[in-house]
C-alpha positions in Angstrom: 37.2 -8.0 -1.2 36.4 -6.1 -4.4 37.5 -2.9 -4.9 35.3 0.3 -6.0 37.6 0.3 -8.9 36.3 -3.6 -10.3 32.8 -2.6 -9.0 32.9 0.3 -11.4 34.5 -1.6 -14.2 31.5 -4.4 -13.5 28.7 -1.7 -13.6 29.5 -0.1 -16.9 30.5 -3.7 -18.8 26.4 -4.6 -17.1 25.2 -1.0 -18.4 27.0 -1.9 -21.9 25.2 -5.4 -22.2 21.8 -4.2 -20.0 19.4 -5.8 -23.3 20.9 -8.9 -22.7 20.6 -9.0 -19.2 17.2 -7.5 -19.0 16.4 -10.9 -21.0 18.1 -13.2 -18.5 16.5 -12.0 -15.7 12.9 -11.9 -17.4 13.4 -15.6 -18.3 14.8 -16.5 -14.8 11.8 -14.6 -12.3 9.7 -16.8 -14.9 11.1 -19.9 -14.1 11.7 -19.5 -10.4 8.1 -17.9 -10.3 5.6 -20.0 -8.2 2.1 -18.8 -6.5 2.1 -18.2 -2.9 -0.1 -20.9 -2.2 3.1 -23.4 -3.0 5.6 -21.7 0.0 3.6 -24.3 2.3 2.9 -21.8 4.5 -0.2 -22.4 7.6 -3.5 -22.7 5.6 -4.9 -18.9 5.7 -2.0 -16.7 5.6 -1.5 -15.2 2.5 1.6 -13.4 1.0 1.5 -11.0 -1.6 5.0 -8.9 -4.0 4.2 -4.8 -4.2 7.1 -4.8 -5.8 10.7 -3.8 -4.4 10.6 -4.7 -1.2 7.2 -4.4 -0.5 4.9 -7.7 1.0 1.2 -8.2 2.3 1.0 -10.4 4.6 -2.6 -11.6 5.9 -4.0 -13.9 8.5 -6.8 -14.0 10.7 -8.1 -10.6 9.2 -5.1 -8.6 10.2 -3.0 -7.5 7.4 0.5 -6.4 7.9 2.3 -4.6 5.3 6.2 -4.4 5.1 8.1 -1.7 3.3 5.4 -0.7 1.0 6.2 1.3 -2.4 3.4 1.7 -5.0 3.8 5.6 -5.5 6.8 5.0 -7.6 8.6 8.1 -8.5 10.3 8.6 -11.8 14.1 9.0 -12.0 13.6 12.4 -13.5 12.4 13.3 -9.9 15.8 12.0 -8.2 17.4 14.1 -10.6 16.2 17.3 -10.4 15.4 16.7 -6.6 11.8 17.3 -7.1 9.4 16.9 -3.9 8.0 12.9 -3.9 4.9 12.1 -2.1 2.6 9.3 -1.5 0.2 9.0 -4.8 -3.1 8.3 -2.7 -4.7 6.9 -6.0 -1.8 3.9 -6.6 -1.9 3.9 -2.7 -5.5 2.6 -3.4 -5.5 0.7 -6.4 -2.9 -1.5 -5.1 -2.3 -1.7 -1.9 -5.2 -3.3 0.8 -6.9 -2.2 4.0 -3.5 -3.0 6.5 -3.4 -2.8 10.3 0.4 -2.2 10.7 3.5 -1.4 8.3 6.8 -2.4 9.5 9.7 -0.3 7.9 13.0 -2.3 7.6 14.7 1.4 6.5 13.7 5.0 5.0 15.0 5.2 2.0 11.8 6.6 -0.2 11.7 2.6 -1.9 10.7 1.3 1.6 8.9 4.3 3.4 7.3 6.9 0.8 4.0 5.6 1.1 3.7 4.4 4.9 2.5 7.9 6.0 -0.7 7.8 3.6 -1.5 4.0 4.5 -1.4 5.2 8.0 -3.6 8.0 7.5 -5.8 5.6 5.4 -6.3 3.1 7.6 -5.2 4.1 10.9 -2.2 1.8 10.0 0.4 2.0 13.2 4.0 2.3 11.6 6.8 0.5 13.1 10.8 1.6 12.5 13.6 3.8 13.4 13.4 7.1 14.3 13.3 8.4 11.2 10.5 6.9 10.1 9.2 8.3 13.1 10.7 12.1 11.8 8.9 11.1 8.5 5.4 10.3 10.0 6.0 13.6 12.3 6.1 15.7 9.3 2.9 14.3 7.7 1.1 14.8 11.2 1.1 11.5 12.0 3.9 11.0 14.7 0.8 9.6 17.4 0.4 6.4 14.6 4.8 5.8 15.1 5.8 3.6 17.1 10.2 3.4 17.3 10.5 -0.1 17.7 13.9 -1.8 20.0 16.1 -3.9 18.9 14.9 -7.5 19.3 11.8 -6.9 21.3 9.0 -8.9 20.1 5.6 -6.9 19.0 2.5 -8.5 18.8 -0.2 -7.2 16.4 -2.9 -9.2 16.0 -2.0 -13.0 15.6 1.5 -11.9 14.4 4.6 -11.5 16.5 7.0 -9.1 14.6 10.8 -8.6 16.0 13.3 -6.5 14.9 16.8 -7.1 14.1 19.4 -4.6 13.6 20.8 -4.5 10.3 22.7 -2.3 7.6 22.2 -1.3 4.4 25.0 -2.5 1.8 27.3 0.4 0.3 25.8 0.9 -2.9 28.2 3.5 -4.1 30.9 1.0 -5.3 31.6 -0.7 -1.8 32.6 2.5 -0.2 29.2 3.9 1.8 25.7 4.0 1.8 23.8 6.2 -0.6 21.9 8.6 1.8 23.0 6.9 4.6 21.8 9.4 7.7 19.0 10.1 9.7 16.1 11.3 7.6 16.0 15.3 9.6 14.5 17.4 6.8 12.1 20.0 8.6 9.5 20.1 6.4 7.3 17.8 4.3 7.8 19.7 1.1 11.5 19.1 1.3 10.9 15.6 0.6 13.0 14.7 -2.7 14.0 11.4 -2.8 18.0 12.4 -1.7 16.2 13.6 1.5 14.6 10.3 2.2 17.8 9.0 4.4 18.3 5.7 5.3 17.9 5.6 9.1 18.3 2.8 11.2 17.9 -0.5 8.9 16.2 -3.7 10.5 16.0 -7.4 9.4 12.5 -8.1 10.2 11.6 -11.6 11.4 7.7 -12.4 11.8 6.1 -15.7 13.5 2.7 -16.3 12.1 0.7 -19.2 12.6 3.1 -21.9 13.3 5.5 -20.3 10.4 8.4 -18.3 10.2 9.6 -15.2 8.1 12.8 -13.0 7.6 12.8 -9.7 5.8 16.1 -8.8 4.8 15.0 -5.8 3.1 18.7 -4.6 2.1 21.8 -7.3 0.8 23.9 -6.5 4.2 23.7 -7.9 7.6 25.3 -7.6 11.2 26.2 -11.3 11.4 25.6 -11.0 15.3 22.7 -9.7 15.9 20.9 -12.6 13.4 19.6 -14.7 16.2 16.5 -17.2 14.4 17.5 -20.0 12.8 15.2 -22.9 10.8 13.5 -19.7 8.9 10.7 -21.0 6.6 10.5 -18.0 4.5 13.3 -15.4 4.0 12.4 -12.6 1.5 15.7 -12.0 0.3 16.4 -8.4 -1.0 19.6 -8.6 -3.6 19.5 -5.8 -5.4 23.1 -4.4 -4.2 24.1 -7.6 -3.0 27.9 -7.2 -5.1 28.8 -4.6 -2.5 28.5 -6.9 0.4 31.4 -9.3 0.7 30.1 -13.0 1.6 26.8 -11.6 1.7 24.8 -14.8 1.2 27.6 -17.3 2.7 27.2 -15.0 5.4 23.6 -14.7 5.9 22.4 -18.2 4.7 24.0 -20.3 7.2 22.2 -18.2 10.1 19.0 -18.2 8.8 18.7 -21.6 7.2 15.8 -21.0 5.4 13.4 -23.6 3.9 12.5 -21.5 0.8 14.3 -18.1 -0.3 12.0 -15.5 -1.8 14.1 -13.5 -4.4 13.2 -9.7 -4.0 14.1 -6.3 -4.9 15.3 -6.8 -8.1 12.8 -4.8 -10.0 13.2 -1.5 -11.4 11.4 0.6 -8.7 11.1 3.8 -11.4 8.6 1.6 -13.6 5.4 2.6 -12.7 3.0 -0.8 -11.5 1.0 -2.4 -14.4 4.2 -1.7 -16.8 6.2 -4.4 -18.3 8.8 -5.0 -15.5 12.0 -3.9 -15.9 15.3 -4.8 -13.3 17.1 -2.7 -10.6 20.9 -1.9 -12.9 23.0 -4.8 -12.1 21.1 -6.8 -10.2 21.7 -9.7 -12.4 18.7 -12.2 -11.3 19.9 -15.0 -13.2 22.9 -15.3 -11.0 20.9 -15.8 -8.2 20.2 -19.0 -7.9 23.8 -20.3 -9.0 25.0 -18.4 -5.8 22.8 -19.6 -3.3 23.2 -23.7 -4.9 27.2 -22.4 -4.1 26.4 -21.8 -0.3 24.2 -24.7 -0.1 21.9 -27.0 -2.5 19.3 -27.8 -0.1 18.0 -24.1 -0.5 15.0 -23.4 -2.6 15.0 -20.0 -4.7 11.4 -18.9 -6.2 10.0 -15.8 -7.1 6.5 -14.4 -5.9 4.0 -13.0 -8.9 4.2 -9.5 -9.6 1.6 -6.8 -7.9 -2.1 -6.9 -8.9 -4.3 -4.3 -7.8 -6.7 -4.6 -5.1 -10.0 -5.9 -5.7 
């Protein structure tokens, strides 16, 4: 196991060489980049990247949105703990008409924006109870639902389960970064440090004959991983040095056809700016660690967000 001591060490030696890295990882999203149309999924269901964690899923004119993020606060507003809010204009211009979002965990990257797609669209948002807390203080706790472990929802032609999960311990191995339960009493408390993490789920969808894993976060509760022969796992690793064994754990279980390589971008850019990557993320290790647990594993990246039509 590393200790927080070599993590730190690791950090500041990838914040001293970040140029070089940024390159790397530009040049390797660009050569694992493929169109959705080539994940040979069922004919009609289409997959979209919001960035972060964020997917579109659509099929038979339902849409289902995980972990959505388009509002995309600016680091100076983690710093001086300003009050972050769904944008309702980048909520429009880039994300579509939905019928559900599923919420793996509520950390303001996966969550911010789930309350103002629900009010939109009459979305019904699935999660833990603090997404739940967070929909309550937007005055939308009726469009919640607080989903149970492994119990299978069905919404529209989709059947959604989730699996409990945890979030990897981004400060230096040791513990989550706002790692509660998101209990702030008011919506204008709402600074990013306030968005805790809550309950974290693996989400697994079955869809037309196909199957999908959202591991929105690089840690796992090997246990509670029950599907196997995955088609399609959208693989968060931002984070993923923190876990020990992370993918030798996770890989194995899942057995997925393709891996879909997430979370790696910079979630402070604002959409429809030149990309940048999430600090030592380190995308062009990626593949060389999954080919490690097993070479019959197939590593592309998705295009990056385009606004709606």
């Amino acid at each position: 196991m590393t200790s927080p001591l070599r993590h730190a060490v690791d950090l500041l030696s990838y914040a001293a060489t970040r140029s070089g890295h940024q390159r790397r990882d530009h040049a390797t999203v660009s050569d694992l980049a493929v169109d959705a149309t080539d994940l040979d999924l069922p004919a009609g269901l289409e997959i979209r990247w919001l960035g972060v964690a964020g997917f579109v899923l659509t099929y038979q004119q339902t849409t289902v949105l995980i972990d959505p993020y388009v509002s995309r606060a600016a680091f100076g507003d983690m710093l001086r703990r300003r009050t972050v809010l769904p944008d309702r204009a980048l909520v429009n211009r880039w994300i579509p008409r939905a019928d559900a979002v599923l919420v793996g965990h509520t950390h303001f990257d996966h969550a911010l924006d789930a309350p103002e797609i629900a009010r939109r669209d009459g979305a019904t948002v699935y999660g833990s109870t603090s997404a739940h807390h967070l929909m309550a203080l937007h005055g939308l706790a009726e469009r919640a639902v607080v989903v149970e472990p492994h119990r299978v929802y069905e919404i529209g032609p989709f059947e959604v389960t989730f699996v409990p999960s945890v979030h990897s311990k981004l400060v230096l191995g040791l513990k989550v970064n706002q790692g509660g339960e998101l209990t702030c009493e008011h919506v204008g408390d709402l600074c990013p440090q306030a968005y805790q993490c809550g309950q974290v789920w693996g989400i697994h969808i079955a869809v037309g004959g196909a199957t999908l894993y959202h591991q929105g976060s690089a840690d796992l509760l090997d246990d509670q991983i029950r599907h196997r022969d995955v088609d399609v796992m959208l693989c968060g690793i931002a984070g993923r040095q923190f876990t020990p064994g992370y993918l030798e754990r996770i890989l194995p279980r899942l057995e997925p056809r393709i891996i879909v390589a997430t979370h790696h971008d910079d979630f402070f850019v604002p959409l429809g700016d030149e990309q940048g990557f999430a600090m030592g993320v380190d995308v062009a290790r990626f593949p060389e660690e999954v080919a490690a647990v097993g070479r019959d594993f197939r590593v592309v990246t998705l295009p990056e967000p385009i606004p709606v039509a």
